[in-house]
C-alpha positions as CSV (number, residue, x, y, z in Angstrom):
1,X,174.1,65.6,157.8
2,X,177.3,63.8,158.0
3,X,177.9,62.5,154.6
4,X,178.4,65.7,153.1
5,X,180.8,66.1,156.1
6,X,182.4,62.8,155.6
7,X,182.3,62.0,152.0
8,X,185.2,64.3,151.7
9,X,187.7,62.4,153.0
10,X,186.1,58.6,153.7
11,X,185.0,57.1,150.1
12,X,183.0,54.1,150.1
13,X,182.6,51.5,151.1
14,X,184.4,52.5,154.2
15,X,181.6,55.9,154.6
16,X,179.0,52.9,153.9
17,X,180.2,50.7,156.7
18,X,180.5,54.1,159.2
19,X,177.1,55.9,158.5
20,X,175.3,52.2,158.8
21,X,177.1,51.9,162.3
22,X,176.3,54.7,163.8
23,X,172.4,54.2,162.6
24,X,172.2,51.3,163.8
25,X,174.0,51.7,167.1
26,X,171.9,54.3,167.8
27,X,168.5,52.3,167.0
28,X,170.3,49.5,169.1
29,X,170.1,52.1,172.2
30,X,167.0,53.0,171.6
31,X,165.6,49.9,171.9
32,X,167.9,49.4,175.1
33,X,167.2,52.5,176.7
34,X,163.1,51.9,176.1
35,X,163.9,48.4,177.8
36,X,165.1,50.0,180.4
37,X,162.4,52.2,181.5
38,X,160.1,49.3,180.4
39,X,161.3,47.0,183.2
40,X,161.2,50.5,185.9
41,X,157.2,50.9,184.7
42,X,156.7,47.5,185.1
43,X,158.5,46.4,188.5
44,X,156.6,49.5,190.3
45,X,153.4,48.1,188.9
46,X,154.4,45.1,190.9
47,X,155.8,42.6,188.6
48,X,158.4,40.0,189.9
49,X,161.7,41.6,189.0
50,X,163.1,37.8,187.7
51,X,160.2,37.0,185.5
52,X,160.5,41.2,184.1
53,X,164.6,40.4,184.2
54,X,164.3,37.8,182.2
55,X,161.8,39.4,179.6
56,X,163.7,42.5,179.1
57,X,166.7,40.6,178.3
58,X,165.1,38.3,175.5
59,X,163.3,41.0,174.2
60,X,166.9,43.8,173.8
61,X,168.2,40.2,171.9
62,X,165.4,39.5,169.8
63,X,164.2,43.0,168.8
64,X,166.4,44.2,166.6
65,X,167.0,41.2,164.2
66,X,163.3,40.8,163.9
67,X,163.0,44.4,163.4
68,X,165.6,43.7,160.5
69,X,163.6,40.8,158.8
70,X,160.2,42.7,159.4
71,X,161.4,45.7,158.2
72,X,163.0,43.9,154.8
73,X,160.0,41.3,154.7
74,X,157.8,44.7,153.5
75,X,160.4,45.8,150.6
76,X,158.1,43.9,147.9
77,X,154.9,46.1,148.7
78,X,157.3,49.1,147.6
79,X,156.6,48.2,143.8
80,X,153.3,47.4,142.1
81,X,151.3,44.1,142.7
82,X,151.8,42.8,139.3
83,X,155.7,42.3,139.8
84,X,154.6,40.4,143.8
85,X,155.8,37.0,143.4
86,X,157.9,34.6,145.5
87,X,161.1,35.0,143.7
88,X,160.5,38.7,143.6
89,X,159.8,38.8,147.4
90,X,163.0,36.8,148.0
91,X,165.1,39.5,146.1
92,X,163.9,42.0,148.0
93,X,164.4,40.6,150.8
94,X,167.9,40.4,150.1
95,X,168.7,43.1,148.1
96,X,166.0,45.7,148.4
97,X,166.4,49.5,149.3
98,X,163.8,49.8,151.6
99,X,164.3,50.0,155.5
100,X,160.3,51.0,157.5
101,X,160.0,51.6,161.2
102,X,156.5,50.8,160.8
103,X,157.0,47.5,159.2
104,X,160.0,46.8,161.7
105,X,157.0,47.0,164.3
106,X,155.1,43.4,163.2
107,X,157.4,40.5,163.8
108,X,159.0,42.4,167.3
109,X,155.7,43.3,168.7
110,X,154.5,39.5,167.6
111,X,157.0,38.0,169.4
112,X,156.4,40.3,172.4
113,X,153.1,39.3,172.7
114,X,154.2,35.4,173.1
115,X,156.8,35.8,175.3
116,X,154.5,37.8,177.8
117,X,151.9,35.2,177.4
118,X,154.8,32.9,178.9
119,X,155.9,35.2,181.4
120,X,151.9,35.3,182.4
121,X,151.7,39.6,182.3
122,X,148.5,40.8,181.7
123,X,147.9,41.3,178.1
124,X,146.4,45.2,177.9
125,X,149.1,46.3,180.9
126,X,151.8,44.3,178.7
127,X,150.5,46.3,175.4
128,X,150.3,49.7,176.8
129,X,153.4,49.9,178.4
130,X,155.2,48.5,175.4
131,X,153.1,51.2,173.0
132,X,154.1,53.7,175.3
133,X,158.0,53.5,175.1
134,X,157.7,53.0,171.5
135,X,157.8,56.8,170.1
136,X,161.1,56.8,172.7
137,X,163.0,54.5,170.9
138,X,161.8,55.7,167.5
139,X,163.2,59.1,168.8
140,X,166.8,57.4,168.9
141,X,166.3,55.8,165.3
142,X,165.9,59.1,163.5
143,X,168.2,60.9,165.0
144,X,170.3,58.5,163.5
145,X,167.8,59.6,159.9
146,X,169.3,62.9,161.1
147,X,173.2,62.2,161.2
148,X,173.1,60.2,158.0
149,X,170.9,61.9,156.0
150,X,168.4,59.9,155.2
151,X,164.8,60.4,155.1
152,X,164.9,64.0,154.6
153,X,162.4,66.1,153.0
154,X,161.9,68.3,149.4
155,X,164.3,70.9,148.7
156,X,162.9,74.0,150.5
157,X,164.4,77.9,149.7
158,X,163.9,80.9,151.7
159,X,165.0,84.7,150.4
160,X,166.1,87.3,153.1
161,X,167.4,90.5,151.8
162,X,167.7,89.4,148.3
163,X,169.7,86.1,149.3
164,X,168.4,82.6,149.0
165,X,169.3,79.7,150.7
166,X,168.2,76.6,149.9
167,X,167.8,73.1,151.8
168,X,165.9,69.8,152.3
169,X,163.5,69.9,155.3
170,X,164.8,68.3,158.1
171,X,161.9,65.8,158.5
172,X,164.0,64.0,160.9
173,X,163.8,66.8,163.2
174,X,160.4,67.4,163.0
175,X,159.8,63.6,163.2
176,X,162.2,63.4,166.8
177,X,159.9,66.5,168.3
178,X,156.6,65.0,167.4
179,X,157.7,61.7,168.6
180,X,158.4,63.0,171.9
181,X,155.5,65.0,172.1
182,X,153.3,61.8,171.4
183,X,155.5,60.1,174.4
184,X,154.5,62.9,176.6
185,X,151.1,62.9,176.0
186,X,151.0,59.1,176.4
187,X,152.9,59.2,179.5
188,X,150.5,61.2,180.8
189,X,147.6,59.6,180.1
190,X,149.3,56.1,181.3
191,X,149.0,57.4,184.4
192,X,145.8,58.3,184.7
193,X,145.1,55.1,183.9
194,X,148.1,52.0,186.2
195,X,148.8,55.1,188.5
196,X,145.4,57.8,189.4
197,X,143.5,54.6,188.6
198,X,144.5,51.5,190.4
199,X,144.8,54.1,193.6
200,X,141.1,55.0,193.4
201,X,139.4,51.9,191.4
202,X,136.0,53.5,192.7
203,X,136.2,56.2,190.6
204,X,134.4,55.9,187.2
205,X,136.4,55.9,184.3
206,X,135.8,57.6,181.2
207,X,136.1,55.6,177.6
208,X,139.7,57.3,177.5
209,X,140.7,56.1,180.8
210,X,140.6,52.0,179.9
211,X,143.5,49.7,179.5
212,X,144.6,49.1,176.1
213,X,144.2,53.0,175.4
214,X,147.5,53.8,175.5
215,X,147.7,51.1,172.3
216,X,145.4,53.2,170.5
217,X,146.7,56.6,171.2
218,X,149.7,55.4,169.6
219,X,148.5,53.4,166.5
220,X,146.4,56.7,165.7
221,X,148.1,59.6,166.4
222,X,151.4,58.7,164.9
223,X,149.3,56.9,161.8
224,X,148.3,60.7,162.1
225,X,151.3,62.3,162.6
226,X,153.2,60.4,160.2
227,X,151.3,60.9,157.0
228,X,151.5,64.8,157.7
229,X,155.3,63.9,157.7
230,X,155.1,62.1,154.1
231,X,153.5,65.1,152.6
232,X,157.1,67.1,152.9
233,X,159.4,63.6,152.1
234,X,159.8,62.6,148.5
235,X,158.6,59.4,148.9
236,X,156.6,57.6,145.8
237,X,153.4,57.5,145.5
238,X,152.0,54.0,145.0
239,X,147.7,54.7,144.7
240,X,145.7,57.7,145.3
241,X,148.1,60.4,145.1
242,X,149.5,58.7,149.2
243,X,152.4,57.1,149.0
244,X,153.0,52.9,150.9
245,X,153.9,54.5,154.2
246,X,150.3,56.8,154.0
247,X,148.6,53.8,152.9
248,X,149.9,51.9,156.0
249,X,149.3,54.5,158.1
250,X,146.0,54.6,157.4
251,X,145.5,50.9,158.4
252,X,147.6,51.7,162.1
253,X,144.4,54.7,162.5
254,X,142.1,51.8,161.2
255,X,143.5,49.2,163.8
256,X,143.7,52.1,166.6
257,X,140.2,52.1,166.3
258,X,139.1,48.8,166.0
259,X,141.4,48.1,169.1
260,X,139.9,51.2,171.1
261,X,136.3,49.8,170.5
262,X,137.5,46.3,171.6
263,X,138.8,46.9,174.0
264,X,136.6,49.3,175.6
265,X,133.7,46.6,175.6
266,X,135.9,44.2,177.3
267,X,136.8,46.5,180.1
268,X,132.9,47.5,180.4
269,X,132.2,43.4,180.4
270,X,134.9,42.7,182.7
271,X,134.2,45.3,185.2
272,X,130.4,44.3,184.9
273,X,131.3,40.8,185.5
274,X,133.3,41.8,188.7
275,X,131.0,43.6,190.0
């Protein structure tokens, strides 16, 4: 949206350095502004405010750089297997043109998982509540899609009264809605489960109403979400007719229901065991 705007008057690498900034500062408070109502879910769930102090604060450091690397770690599965090597991954890494939220997600939510296992939070609580700010940040990040202009759809024309106007879809748009639609929903849900549910732990929950849920909502409805969203963008397609980002979709559905089984029979073992 703004280079057209820009590009008249800023040449590169000066419009480079500008459009990059902004998309990045606004990913930057996403991630700070989903920390944020991270550490408010968590403190009224009644975490110590130090140890959740101290957790939020590593995590706005270390999100984004390992976002970076996790994100440019996945640039080599952009191009067929028989050109995957070392040296090819290490060019890629460097130089490739590929930036993916969804690959952005591994080495942050990795190191996530390890520092809540030091700060001693309880591991489906800890998943759930970070799952469920993630479509809020992501909301941030492609607005910034939106003001640079990237990751928009095929050219699209409409004719009123013999005039035709022609565009690229704004998948950024329809990306930001559907992300916060998915947040909603989540949201919603999340309470049923930390808020409805630990008031009234009598009551007999459903399979949608266990911890770790909220994980699985996530993983499959965007999976969902997102490869409707590819069918519009002008992405490559790598097998199949779907393009990487379908293909990994496909394994976030896969792992959303591998992890809604799980984690259902732990919760049904666990509360047997209780009682």
């Amino acid at each position: 949206m703004l280079y057209p705007l820009l590009s008249k008057f800023i040449g590169f690498p000066l419009l480079g350095y500008i459009l990059n900034g902004l998309y990045f500062s606004l990913i930057i408070a996403g991630i700070i502004i989903s920390a944020f109502f991270f550490f408010r879910q968590m403190a009224r769930a009644g975490y110590p405010q130090n140890r959740l102090r101290a957790f939020v604060i590593c995590s706005v450091i270390m999100i984004f750089p390992l976002g970076v690397i996790s994100s440019r770690a996945a640039n080599m599965f952009y191009f067929p297997p028989d050109q995957w090597s070392v040296s090819f991954f290490i060019e890629q890494f460097f130089a490739g043109p590929h930036q993916t939220f969804h690959a952005a997600l591994i080495l942050p939510f990795v190191f996530l998982m390890l520092l809540g296992q030091k700060f001693k939070f309880e591991k489906l609580h800890l998943i759930d509540s970070l799952f469920l700010y993630v479509p809020l940040g992501h909301v941030f990040g492609r607005c910034g899609c939106f003001m640079v202009g990237c990751c928009w759809g095929n050219p699209v024309s409409l004719s009123f009264f013999d005039k035709t106007i022609s565009f690229h879809n704004p998948v950024p748009l329809y990306s930001i809605a559907l992300n916060l639609l998915l947040f909603v929903l989540l949201r919603k849900q999340y309470h049923r489960i930390y808020v409805t549910g630990q008031n009234d732990k009598n009551r007999c929950r459903s399979l949608f109403e266990n911890p770790g849920i909220i994980a699985s909502f996530y993983l499959m409805g965007y999976g969902c979400l997102r490869i409707i969203l590819e069918t519009i963008r002008t992405e490559t397609a790598v097998g199949m007719g779907m393009t990487m980002a379908q293909w990994s979709m496909v394994f976030f559905i896969i792992c959303g229901m591998v992890f809604l089984v799980a984690t259902w029979y732990l919760n049904r073992y666990v509360g047997k065991d209780h009682s």
